[in-house]
C-alpha positions as CSV (number, residue, x, y, z in Angstrom):
1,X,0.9,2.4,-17.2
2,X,-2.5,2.3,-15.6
3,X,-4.3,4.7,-12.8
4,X,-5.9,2.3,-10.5
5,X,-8.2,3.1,-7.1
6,X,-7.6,1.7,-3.6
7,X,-11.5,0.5,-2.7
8,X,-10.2,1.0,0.8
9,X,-11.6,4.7,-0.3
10,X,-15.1,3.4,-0.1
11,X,-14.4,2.4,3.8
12,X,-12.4,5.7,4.8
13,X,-14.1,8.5,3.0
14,X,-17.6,7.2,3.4
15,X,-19.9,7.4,6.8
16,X,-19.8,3.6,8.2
17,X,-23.0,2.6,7.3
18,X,-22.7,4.1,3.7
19,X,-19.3,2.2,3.4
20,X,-21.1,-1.2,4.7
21,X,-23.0,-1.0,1.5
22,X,-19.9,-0.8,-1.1
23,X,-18.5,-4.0,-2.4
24,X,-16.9,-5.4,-5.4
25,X,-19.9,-5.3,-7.8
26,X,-21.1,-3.6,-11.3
27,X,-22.1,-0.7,-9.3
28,X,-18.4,0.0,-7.7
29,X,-16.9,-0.6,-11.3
30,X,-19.0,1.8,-13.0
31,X,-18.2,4.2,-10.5
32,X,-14.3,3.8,-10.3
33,X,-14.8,4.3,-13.8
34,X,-16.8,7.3,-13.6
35,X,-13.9,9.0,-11.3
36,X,-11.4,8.6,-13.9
37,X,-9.9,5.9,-13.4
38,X,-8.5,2.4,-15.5
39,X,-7.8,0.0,-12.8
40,X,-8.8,-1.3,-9.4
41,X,-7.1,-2.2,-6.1
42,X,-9.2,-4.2,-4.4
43,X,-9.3,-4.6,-0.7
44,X,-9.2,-8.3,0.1
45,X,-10.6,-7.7,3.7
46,X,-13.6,-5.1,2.7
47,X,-14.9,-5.6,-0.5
48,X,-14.1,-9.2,-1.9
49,X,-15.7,-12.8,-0.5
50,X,-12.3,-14.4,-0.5
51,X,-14.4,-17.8,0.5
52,X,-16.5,-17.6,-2.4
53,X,-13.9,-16.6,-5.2
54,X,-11.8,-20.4,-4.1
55,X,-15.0,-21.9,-4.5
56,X,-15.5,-21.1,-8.0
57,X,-16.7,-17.3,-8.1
58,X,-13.3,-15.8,-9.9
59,X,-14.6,-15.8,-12.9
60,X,-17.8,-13.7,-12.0
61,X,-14.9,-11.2,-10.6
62,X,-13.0,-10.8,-13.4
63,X,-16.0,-10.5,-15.3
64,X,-17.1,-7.5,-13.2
65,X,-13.9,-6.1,-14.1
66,X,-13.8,-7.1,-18.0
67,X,-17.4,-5.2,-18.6
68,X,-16.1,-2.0,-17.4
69,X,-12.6,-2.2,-18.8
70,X,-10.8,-2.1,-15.3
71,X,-7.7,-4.3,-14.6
72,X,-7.8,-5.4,-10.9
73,X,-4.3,-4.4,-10.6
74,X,-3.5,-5.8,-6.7
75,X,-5.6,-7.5,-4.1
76,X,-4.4,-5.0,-0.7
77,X,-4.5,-7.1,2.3
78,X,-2.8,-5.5,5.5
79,X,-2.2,-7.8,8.2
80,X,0.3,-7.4,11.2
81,X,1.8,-10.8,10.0
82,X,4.0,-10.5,12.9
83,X,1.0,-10.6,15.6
84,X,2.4,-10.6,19.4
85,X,-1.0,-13.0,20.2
86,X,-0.1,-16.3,18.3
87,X,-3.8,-17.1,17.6
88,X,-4.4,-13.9,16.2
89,X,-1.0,-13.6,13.8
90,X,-2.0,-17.7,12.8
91,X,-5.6,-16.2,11.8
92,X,-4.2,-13.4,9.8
93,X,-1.6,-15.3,8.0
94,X,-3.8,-18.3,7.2
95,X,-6.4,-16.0,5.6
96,X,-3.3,-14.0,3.5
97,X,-2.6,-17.3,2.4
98,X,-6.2,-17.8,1.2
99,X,-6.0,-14.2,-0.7
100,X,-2.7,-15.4,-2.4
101,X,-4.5,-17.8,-3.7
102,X,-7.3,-16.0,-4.8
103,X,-5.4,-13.7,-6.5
104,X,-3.5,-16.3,-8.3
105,X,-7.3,-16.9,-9.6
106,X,-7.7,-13.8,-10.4
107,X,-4.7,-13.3,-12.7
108,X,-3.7,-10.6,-10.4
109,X,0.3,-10.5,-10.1
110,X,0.5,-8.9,-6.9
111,X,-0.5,-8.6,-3.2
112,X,0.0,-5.6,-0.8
113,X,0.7,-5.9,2.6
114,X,2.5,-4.7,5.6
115,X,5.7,-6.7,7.0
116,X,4.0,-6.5,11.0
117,X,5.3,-6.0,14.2
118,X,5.6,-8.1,17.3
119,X,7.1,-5.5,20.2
120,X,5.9,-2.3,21.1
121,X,7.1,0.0,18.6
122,X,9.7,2.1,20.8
123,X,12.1,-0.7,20.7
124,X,13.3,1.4,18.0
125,X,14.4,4.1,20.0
126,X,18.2,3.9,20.0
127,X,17.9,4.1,23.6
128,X,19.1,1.5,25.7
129,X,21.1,-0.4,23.5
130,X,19.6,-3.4,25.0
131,X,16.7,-2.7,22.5
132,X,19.1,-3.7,19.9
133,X,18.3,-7.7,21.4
134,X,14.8,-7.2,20.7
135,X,15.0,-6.1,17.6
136,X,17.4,-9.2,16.6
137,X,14.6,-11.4,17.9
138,X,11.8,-9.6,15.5
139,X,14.1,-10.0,12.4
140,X,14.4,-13.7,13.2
141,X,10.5,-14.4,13.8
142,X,10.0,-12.2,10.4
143,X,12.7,-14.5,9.0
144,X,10.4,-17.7,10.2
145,X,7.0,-16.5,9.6
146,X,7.8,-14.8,6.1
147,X,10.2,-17.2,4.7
148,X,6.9,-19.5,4.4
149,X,4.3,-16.7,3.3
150,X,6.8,-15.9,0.3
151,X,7.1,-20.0,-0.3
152,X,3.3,-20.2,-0.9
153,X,3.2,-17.1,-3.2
154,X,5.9,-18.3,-5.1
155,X,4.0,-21.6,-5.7
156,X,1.2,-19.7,-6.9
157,X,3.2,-17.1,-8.8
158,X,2.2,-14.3,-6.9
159,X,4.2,-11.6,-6.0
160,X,4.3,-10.1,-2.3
161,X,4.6,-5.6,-1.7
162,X,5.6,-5.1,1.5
163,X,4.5,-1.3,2.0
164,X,7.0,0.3,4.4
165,X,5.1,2.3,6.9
166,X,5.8,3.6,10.7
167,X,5.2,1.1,13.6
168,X,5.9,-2.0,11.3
169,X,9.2,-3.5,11.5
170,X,9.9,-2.6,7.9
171,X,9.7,1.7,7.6
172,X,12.3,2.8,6.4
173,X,15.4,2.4,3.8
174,X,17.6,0.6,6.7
175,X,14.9,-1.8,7.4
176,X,13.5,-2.4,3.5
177,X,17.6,-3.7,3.2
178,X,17.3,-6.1,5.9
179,X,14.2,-7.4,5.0
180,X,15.8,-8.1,1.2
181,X,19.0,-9.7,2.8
182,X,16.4,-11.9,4.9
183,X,14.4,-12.6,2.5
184,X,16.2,-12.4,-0.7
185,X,13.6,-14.1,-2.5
186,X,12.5,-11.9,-5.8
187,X,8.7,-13.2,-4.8
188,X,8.5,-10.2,-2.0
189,X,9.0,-6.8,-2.8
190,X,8.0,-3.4,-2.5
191,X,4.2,-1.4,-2.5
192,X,6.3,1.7,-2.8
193,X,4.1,4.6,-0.7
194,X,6.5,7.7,-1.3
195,X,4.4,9.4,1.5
196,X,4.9,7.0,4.1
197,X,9.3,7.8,3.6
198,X,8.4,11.8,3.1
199,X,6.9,12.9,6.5
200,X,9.8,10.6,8.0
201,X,12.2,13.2,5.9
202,X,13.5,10.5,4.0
203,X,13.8,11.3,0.2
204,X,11.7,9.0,-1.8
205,X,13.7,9.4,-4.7
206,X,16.7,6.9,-2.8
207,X,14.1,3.8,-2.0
208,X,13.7,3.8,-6.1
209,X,17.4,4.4,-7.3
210,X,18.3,1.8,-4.9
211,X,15.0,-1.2,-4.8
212,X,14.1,0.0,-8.4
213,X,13.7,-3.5,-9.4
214,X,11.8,-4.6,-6.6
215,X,8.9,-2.4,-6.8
216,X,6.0,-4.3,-7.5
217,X,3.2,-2.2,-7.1
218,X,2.9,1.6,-6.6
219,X,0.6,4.0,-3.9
220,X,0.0,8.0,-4.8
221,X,-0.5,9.8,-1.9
222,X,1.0,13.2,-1.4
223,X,2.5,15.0,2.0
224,X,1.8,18.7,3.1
225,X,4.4,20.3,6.4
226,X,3.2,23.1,8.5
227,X,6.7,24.2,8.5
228,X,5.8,26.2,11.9
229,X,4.2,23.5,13.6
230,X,7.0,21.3,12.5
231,X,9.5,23.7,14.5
232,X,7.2,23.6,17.5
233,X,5.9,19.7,17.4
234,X,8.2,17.9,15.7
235,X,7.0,15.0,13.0
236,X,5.0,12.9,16.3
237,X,2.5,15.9,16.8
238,X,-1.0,14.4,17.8
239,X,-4.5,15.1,17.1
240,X,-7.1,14.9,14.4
241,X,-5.6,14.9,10.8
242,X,-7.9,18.5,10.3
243,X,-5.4,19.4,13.2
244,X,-4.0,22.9,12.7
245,X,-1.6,21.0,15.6
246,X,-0.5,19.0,13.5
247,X,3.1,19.1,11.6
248,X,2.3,16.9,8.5
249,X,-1.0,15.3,7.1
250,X,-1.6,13.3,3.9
251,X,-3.1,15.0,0.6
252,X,-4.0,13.8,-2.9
253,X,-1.0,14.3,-5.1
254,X,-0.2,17.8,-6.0
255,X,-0.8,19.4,-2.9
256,X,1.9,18.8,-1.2
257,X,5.6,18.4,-1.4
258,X,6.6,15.1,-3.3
259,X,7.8,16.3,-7.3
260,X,6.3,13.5,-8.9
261,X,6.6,13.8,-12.4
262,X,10.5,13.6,-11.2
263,X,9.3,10.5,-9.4
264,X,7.4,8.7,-12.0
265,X,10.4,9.8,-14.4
266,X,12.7,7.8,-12.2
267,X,10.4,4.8,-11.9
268,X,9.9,4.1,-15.7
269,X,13.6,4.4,-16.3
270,X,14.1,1.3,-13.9
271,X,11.3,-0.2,-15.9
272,X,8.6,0.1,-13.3
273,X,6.0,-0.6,-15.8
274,X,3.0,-1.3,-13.1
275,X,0.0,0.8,-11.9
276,X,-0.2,4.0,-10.2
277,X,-2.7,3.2,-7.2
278,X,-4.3,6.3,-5.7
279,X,-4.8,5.8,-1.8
280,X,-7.0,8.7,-0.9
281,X,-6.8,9.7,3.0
282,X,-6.5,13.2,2.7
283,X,-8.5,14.9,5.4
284,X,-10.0,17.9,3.3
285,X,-11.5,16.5,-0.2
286,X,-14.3,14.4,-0.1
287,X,-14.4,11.0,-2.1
288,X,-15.2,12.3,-5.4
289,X,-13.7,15.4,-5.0
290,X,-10.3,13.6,-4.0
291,X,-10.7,11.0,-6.5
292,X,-11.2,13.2,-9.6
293,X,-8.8,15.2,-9.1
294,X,-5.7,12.5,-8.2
295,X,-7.2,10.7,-11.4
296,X,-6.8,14.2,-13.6
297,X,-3.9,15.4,-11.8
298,X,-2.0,11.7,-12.5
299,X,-3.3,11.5,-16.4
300,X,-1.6,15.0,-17.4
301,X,1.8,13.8,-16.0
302,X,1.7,10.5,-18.0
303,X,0.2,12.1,-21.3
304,X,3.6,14.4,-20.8
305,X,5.9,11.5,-20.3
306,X,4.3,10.2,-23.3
307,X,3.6,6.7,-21.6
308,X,0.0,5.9,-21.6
């Protein structure tokens, strides 16, 4: 099992015009190496020439990779696939279907997206029941639009990891079961983000017993409460991650609330054999900082499950 990076790092940790000069190159490797890590995520949209790898520039990837002993583990492309602005969600899904196809040149078995959304998010609020018309009408454009996404990737033997997060149609463990009976396809699965099911209050522990087999790809990324703020804001508290207003931000695994030696237990015992893929967006540590310690903090765990 290998500890990869998410490059989108490079873009959310780093002051913009620092980030602008970060892209898939010798110099990236040999750092991601440096931080500890064994494998790379890249980011599709930041730091890869999609253009130039289908006209004939894999190889000089995968060499990149090869030198420093890093697997690219996952191309990350999110898109809102679902687009309300036609032009815009035909833009967006022609280009994913240009980075399945770079990542079938890559060797890389998997892409990680989000499923989209078309209507303003509160549509989900149980209130009217009228909303429950909308929502009928999202699941049948998802139906049309991903029903020919999944097509290409099969024909390319890729695999699709839809990562459940808030304000996409797919969020939480009702939705990841519709999308399965809409798209039963085994070519679309899961990028399984425990945090983004752990500051909803949903136990992360039910998505694997229950979609074990259709985790494709995993993202580390731990969730701290302030229980007090929590009684006063709820889980839709505003404001600056550093917030002390807010109820719940992201941390690097180990400071905060997700068990997840338990977890990684329960993923190997369903035969999740993939990467580990730390997505850093905690608001305290810095890059390296954050990094380092995700990478340490991720290679004790393994060495005492005795699977590396």
């Amino acid at each position: 099992m290998r500890i990869s990076l998410l490059t989108n790092i490079f873009s959310y940790k780093l002051p913009p015009e620092e980030a602008k000069k970060w892209t898939w190159s010798g110099k990236m490797a040999a750092y991601i190496l440096e931080l500890g890590y064994d494998g790379v995520e890249l980011s599709a949209k930041r730091h890869l020439n999609i253009d130039r790898v289908l006209s004939g520039e894999a190889g000089e990837v995968r060499k990149i990779a090869e030198e420093y002993g890093l697997e690219i583990t996952a191309l990350a492309a999110h898109y809102n696939h679902l687009h309300p602005d036609k032009e815009l969600r035909k833009k967006y899904n022609d280009n994913f279907m240009k980075i399945i196809e770079a990542a079938s040149l890559l060797d890389v078995p998997v892409v990680i997206t989000f499923s989209g959304m078309q209507y303003p998010f509160n549509i989900f609020y149980p209130y009217p029941e009228s909303n429950i018309d909308e929502l009928e009408k999202a699941w049948g454009e998802f139906r049309e639009v991903w029903g020919c996404l999944v097509d290409h990737a099969a024909s390319h033997d890729v695999k699709i990891a839809i990562e459940a997060h808030f304000g996409h149609l797919v969020y939480n463990t009702q939705t990841v079961t519709r999308m399965f009976r809409e798209i039963p396809s085994k070519t679309i699965g899961l990028n399984f983000d425990p945090s983004h099911y752990v500051w909803q209050l949903i136990d992360p522990m039910i998505i694997v017993e229950r979609f074990g087999d259709r985790i494709y790809h995993v993202h580390v990324k731990d969730v701290e409460f302030n229980n007090e703020k929590l009684k006063e804001n709820g889980l839709l508290a505003t404001g600056k991650w550093i917030s002390e207003e807010r109820s719940w931000r992201f941390r690097v695994p180990g400071k905060g609330v997700i068990d997840w030696k338990k977890l990684i237990q329960s993923l190997l015992s369903r035969g999740y054999r993939g990467t580990l893929s730390f997505e850093h967006e905690d608001p305290i540590l810095d890059l390296e900082k954050g990094a380092k310690e995700a990478s340490k903090f991720l290679r004790e765990i393994l060495d005492e499950l005795e699977c590396r």
